[in-house]
C-alpha positions as CSV (number, residue, x, y, z in Angstrom):
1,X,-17.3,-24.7,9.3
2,X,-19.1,-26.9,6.9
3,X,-21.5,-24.3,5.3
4,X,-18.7,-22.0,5.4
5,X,-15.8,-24.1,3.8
6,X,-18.4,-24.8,1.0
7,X,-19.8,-21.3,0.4
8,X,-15.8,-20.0,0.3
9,X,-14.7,-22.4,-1.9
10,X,-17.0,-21.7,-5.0
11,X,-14.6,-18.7,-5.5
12,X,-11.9,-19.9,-7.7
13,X,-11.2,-17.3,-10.0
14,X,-7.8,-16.8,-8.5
15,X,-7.3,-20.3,-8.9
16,X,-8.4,-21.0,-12.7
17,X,-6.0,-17.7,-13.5
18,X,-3.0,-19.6,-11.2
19,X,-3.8,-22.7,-13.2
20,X,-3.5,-20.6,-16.7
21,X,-0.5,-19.1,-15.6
22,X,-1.9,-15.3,-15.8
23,X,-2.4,-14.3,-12.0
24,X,-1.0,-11.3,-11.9
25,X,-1.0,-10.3,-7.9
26,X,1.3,-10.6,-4.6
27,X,4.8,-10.4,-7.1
28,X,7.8,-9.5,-5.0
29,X,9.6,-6.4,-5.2
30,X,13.5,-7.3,-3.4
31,X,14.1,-3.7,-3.5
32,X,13.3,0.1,-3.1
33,X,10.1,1.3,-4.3
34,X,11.3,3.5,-7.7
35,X,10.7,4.1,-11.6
36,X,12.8,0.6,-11.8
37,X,12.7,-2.0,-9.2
38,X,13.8,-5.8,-8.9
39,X,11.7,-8.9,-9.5
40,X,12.6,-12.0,-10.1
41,X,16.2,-10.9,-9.9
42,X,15.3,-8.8,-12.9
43,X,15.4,-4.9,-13.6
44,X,11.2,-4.0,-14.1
45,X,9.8,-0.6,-15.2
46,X,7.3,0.2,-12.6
47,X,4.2,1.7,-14.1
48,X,1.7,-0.1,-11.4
49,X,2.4,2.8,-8.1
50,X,0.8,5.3,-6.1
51,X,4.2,7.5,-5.9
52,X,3.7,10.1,-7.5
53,X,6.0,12.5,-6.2
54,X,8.5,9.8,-6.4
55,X,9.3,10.2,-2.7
56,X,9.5,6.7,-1.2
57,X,13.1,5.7,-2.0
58,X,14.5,9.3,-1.4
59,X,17.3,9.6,1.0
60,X,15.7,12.1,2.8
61,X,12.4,10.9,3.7
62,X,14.4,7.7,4.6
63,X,16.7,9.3,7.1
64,X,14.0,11.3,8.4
65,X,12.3,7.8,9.1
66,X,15.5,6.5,10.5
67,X,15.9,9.1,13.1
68,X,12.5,8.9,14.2
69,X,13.0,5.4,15.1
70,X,15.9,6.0,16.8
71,X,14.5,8.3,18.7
72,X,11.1,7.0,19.7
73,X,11.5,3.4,19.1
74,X,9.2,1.7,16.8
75,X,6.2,1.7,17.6
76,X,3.9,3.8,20.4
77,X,2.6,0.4,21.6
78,X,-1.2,2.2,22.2
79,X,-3.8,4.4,20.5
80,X,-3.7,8.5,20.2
81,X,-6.0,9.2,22.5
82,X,-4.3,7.3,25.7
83,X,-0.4,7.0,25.6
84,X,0.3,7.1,21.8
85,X,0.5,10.4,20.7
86,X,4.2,11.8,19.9
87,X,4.9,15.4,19.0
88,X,5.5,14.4,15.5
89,X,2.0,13.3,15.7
90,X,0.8,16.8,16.5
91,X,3.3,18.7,14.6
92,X,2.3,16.6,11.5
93,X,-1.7,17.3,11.9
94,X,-0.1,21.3,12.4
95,X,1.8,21.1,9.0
96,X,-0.9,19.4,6.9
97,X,-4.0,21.5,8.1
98,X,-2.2,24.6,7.0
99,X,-1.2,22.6,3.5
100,X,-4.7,22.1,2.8
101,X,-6.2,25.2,4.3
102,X,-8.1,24.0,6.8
103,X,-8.2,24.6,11.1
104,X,-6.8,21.3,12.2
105,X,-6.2,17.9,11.3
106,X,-5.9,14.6,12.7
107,X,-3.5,11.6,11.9
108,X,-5.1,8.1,11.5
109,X,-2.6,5.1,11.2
110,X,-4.1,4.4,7.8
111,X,-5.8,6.2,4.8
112,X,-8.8,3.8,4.8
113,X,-9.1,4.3,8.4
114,X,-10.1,7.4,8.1
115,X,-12.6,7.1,5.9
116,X,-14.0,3.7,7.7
117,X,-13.8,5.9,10.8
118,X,-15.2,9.3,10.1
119,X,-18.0,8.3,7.8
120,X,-20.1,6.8,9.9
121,X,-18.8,8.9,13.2
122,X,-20.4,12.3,11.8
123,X,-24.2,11.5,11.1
124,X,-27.1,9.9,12.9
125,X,-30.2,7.5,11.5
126,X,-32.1,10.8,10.0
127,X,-29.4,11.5,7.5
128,X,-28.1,10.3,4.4
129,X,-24.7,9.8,3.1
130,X,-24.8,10.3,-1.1
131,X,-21.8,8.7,-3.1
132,X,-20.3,8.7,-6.4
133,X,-20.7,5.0,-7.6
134,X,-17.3,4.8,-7.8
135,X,-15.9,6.0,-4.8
136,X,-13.2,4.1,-3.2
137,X,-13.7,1.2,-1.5
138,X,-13.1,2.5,2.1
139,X,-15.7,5.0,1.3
140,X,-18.0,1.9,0.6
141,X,-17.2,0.3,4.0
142,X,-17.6,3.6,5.8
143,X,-20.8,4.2,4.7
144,X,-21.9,0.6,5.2
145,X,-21.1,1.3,8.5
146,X,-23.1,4.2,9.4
147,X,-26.4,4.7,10.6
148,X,-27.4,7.1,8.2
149,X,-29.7,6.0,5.2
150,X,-26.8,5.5,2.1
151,X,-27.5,6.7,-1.4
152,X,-25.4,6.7,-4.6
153,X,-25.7,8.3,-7.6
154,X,-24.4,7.4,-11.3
155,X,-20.3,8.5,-12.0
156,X,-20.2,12.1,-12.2
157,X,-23.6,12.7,-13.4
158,X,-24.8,15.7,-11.4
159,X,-28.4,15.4,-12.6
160,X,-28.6,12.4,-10.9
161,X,-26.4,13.6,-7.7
162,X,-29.6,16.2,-8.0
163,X,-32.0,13.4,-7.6
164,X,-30.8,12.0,-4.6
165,X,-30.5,15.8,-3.0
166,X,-34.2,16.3,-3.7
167,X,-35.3,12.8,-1.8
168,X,-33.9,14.1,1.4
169,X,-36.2,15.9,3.6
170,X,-34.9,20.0,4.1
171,X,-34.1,19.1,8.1
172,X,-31.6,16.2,7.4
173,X,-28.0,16.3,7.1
174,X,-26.6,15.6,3.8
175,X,-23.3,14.4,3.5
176,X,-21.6,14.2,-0.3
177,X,-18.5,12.0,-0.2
178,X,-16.3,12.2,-2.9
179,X,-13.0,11.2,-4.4
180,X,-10.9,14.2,-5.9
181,X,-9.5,12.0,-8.7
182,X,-11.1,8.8,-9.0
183,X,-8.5,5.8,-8.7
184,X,-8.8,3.3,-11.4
185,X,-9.7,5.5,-13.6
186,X,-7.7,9.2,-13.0
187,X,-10.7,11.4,-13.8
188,X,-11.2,14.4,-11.7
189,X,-14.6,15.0,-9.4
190,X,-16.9,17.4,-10.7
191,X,-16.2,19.5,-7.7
192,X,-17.7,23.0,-8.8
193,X,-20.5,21.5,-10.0
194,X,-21.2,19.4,-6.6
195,X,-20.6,23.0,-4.6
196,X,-23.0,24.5,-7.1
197,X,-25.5,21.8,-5.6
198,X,-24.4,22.6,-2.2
199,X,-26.3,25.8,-2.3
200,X,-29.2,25.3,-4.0
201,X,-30.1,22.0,-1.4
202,X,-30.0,23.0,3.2
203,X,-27.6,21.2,4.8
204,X,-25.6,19.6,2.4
205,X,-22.1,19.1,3.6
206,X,-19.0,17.9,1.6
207,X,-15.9,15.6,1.9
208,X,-13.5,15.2,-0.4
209,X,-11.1,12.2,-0.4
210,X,-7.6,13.4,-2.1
211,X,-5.8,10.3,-2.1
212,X,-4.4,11.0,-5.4
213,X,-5.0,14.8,-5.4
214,X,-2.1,15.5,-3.1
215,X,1.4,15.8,-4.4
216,X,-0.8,16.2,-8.2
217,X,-3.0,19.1,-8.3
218,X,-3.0,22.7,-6.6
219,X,-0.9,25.4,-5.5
220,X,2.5,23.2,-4.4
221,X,0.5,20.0,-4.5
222,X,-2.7,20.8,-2.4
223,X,-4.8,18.8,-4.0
224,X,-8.0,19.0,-5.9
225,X,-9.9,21.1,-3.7
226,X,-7.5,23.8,-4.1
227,X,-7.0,23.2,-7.7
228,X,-10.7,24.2,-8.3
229,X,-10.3,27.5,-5.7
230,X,-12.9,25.1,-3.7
231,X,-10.9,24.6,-0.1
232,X,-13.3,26.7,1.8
233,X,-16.6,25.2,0.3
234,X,-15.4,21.3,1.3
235,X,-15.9,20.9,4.9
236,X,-13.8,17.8,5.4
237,X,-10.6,17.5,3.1
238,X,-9.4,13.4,3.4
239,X,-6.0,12.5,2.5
240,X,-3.6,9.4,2.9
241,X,0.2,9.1,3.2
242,X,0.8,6.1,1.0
243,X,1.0,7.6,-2.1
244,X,2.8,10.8,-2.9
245,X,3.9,11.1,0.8
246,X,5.9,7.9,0.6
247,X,4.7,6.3,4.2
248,X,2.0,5.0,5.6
249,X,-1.1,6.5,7.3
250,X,-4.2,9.1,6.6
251,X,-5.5,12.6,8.0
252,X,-8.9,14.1,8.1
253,X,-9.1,17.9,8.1
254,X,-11.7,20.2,9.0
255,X,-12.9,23.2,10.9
256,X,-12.1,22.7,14.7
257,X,-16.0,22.3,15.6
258,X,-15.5,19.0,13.5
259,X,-12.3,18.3,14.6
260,X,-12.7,18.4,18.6
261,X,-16.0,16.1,17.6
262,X,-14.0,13.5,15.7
263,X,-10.9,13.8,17.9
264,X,-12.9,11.8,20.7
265,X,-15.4,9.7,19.1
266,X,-13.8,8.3,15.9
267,X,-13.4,4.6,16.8
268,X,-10.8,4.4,14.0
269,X,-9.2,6.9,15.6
270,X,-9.2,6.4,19.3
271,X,-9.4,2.8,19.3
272,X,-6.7,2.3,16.7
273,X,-2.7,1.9,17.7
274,X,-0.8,5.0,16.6
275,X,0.8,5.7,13.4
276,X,4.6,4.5,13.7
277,X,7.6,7.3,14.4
278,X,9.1,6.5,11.1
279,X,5.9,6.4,9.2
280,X,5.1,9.9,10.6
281,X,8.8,11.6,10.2
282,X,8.9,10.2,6.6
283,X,5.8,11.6,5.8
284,X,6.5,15.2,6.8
285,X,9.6,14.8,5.2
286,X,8.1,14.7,2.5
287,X,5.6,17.4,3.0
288,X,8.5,19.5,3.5
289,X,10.3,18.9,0.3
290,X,7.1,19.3,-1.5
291,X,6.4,22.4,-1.2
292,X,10.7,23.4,-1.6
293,X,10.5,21.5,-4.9
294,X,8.0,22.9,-6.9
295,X,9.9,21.3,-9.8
296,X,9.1,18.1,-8.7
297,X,5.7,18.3,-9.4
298,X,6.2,20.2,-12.7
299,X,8.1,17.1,-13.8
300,X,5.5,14.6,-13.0
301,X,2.6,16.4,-15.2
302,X,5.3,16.8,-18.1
303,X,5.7,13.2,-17.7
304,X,2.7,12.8,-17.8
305,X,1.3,14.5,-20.6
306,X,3.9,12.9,-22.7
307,X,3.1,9.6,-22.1
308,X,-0.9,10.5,-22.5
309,X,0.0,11.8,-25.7
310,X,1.9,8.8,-26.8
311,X,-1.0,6.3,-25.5
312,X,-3.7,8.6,-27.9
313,X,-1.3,8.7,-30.7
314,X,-0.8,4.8,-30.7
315,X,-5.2,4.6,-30.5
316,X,-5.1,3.2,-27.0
317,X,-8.5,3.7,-25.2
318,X,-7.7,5.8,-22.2
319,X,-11.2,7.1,-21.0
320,X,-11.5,10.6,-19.6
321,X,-8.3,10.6,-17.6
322,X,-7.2,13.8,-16.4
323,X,-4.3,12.8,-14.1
324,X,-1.3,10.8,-13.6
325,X,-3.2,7.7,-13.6
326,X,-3.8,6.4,-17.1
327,X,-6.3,3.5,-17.9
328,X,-6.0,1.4,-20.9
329,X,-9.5,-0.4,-21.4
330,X,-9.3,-4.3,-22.1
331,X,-12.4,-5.0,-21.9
332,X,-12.2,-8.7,-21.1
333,X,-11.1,-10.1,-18.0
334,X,-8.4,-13.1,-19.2
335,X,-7.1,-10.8,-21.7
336,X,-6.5,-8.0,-18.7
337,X,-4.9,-10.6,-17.1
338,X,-2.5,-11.8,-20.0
339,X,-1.7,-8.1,-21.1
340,X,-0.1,-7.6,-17.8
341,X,1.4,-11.1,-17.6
342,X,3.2,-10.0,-21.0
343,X,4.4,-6.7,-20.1
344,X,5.9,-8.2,-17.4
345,X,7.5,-10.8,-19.1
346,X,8.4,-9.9,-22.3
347,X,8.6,-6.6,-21.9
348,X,10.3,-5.4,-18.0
349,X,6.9,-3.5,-17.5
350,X,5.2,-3.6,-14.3
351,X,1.6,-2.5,-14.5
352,X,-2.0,-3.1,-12.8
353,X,-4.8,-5.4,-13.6
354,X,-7.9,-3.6,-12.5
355,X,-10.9,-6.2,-12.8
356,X,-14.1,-6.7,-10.5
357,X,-14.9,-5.6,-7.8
358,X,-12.7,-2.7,-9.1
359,X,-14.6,-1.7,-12.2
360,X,-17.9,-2.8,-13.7
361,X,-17.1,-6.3,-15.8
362,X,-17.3,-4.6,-19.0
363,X,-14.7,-1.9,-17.8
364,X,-11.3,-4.2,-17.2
365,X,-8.3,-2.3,-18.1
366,X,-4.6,-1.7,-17.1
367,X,-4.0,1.0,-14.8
368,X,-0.8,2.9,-15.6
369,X,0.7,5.5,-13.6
370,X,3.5,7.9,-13.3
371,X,5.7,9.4,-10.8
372,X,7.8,12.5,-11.1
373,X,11.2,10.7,-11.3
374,X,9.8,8.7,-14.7
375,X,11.8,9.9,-17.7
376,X,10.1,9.8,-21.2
377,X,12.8,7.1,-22.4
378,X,11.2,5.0,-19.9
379,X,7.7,6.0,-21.0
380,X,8.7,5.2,-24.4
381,X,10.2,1.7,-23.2
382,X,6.7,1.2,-22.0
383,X,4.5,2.3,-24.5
384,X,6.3,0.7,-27.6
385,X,6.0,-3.0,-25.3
386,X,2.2,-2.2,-24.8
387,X,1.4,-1.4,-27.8
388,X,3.1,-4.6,-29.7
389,X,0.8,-6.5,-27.2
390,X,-1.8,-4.7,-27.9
391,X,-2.1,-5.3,-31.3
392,X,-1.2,-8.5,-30.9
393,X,-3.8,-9.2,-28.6
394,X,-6.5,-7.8,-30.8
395,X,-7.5,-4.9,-28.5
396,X,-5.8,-1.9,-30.4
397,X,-5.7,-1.8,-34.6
C-alpha cells in the first residue's frame, strides 16, 4: 500500500479548498428536494438540480413510490434477467418506448449504467466509437470499456466529426455517441447536422443520450431527438430517471433487433440488481403526469427565459446555452469556488461549482439551473445576489 498511499495522497486540492474554507461539495439537504430546501437549518434557493420538471417532492410521484413499496417490498434482491423483474419493470420499458418513439426499451438501475453498459456491449475490435469531447462522463467510461478503437472529435464542430468519419474504413461500424444537451454547459447537439453525416458516411449509427432532453424539449417532453423531428434517424435514444423523472434509474431504447441483443448481453444490465419498486412506480408517475401537464413544461421554459434574459442584461457570460441549464463563466478555479461559497452564504442561493475534470481549466463556471416550479421572484432573489458578487469579485463590470 506504500506506492499507492503516496501516489493518492499528492491530490489535495480538496484539502487546500477545506483549509480556505471554500469547498463547496457533500452539503446536506434535511429536506425535500424543491425550488427551496433546508441547510444548515436555513431556508436556501436551489439553483444547483437536475429537476426540471420539478417532480421529485410532488405528492404524487411520492405516493406512487409508497405503494410500490408496499406492495413489492424494497428491493427485488437480484438482477432483471433472473428473479428481478416486476411488472412495473416491463410496464415502465412499455410506457417510455412509446414516449420516445421507439420499439422497446429496457430499464437499467442507473442512468450511467446504461451508458457503461451498452457502449461497449454493441461493437467489436473492427469498429469505432466517435464522441463529442464533451460527452458525459459515463459515455467516457463506456467507451473506455469497449473493444472498439475510440475517437473524439472537437465540441460540436462537424467538420471535424467529418474527419473522424473519413478515417474509418467503409466495412466498419460507426457508432456516434452524443448528448442531446450537453450538461455543464446547456447547449444543444447538433443533431441534424450529425444525421446529415449519417448519410453521406456506411454504417454510421447514432445514440443519443437525453439526460437533460426529457421533461425539456419535444412534443410533451420527448426530448431532443424529437424536438429536431430526428426520432427515427437516432437508432438508440438514452435516457435517465434522476432528473426530470424525480427517481432513480436509466433506459435504453431502440428497435427490437437491438433490444433482444442488449436484453441478454448487457453486463450492466443482466449482471446488475434491479431498479427498486419505488424507484420505478415514482418514475412512471411522473411519466404520466408529464404528458397530462403540458403546462408544466410551458412554465419551466418561461422560467427560464426570464432568468436568461436577466443573466444577459446584468453582462453575465453565459456561453451558448440553449436550455434550462445556464453557465456563468468564472474562469478561475478559487474564485468558482468562493462565488458559490458566497451565494450560499450571504445570499440563500444554492448553486454548482463546475471545475476539472468537468470543464477544460480555463472554462470554470457556476452551473445554474431551473425547474418548472421556480417563480421569477425567486430568479430575481438569485440574480440580484449573483450579480453583487459578481462585481465584487471582479468577474462581471
Amino acid at each position: 500500500m506504500g506506492l499507492l498511499h503516496a501516489r493518492l495522497a499528492k491530490y489535495d486540492l480538496p484539502q487546500k479548498m477545506m483549509e480556505k474554507g471554500l469547498y463547496p461539495y457533500f452539503r446536506q439537504i434535511t429536506s425535500k428536494q424543491g425550488t427551496e430546501v433546508t441547510m444548515d437549518g436555513k431556508q436556501i434557493l436551489m439553483f444547483g438540480s437536475n429537476a426540471y420538471t420539478g417532480l421529485t417532492g410532488d405528492e404524487r410521484v411520492i405516493n406512487a413510490g409508497i405503494e410500490a413499496l408496499k406492495k413489492y417490498g424494497s428491493g427485488c434482491a437480484g438482477s432483471r434477467f433472473l428473479n428481478g423483474t416486476l411488472d412495473l419493470h416491463v410496464q415502465l420499458e412499455k410506457e417510455l418506448s412509446q414516449f420516445v418513439g421507439k420499439d422497446e426499451a429496457l430499464v437499467f438501475s442507473t442512468g450511467f449504467t446504461v451508458n457503461s453498459g451498452v457502449i461497449p456491449q454493441l461493437l467489436t475490435k473492427d469498429d469505432f466509437i466517435i464522441c463529442d469531447d464533451r460527452d458525459h462522463a459515463s459515455i467516457v467510461d463506456g467507451r473506455r470499456l469497449s473493444f472498439a478503437k475510440s475517437m473524439h472529435y472537437k465540441h460540436n464542430d462537424m467538420k471535424d466529426l467529418e474527419r473522424c468519419l473519413r478515417r474509418c474504413p467503409k466495412n466498419s461500424v460507426k457508432l456516434i455517441v452524443v448528448d442531446g444537451v450537453f450538461s455543464m454547459e446547456g447547449d444543444l447537439a447538433k443533431l441534424p447536422d450529425i444525421v446529415e453525416l449519417k448519410h453521406k458516411y456506411d454504417n454510421v449509427v447514432i445514440m443519443v443520450d437525453e439526460a437533460h432532453g426529457i421533461g425539456v424539449f419535444g412534443k410533451q417532453g420527448r426530448g431532443v431527438c424529437n424536438h429536431f423531428g430526428l426520432t427515427k434517424e437516432v437508432d438508440l435514444i438514452m435516457g435517465t430517471f434522476s432528473k426530470s423523472l424525480a427517481a432513480i434509474g436509466g433506459f435504453i431504447a431502440a428497435d427490437s433487433v437491438i433490444i433482444n441483443y442488449l436484453r441478454h448481453t448487457a453486463r450492466t444490465y443482466i449482471f446488475q440488481a434491479s431498479d427498486t419498486p419505488a424507484a420505478t412506480a415514482s418514475a412512471l408517475e411522473a411519466l404520466h403526469i408529464i404528458q397530462k401537464e403540458p403546462k408544466r413544461i410551458t412554465n419551466l421554459w418561461d422560467v427560464t427565459n426570464y432568468a436568461l434574459r436577466r443573466f444577459k442584461e446584468e453582462g453575465f457570460e453565459i456561453g451558448d446555452t440553449e436550455s434550462p441549464i445556464i453557465p456563468l463563466y468564472v474562469r478561475d478555479l478559487e474564485k468558482t469556488f468562493l462565488v458559490t461559497k458566497r451565494a450560499f452564504e450571504e445570499g440563500g442561493v444554492f448553486i454548482n461549482s463546475v471545475v476539472p475534470p468537468a470543464c477544460a481549466p480555463q472554462d470554470t463556471l457556476i452551473r445554474f439551473s431551473l425547474m418548472a416550479t421556480h417563480t421569477r421572484e425567486q430568479v430575481d432573489r438569485a440574480v440580484d445576489a449573483l450579480t453583487k458578487i459578481f462585481k465584487e469579485e471582479g468577474i462581471i463590470k
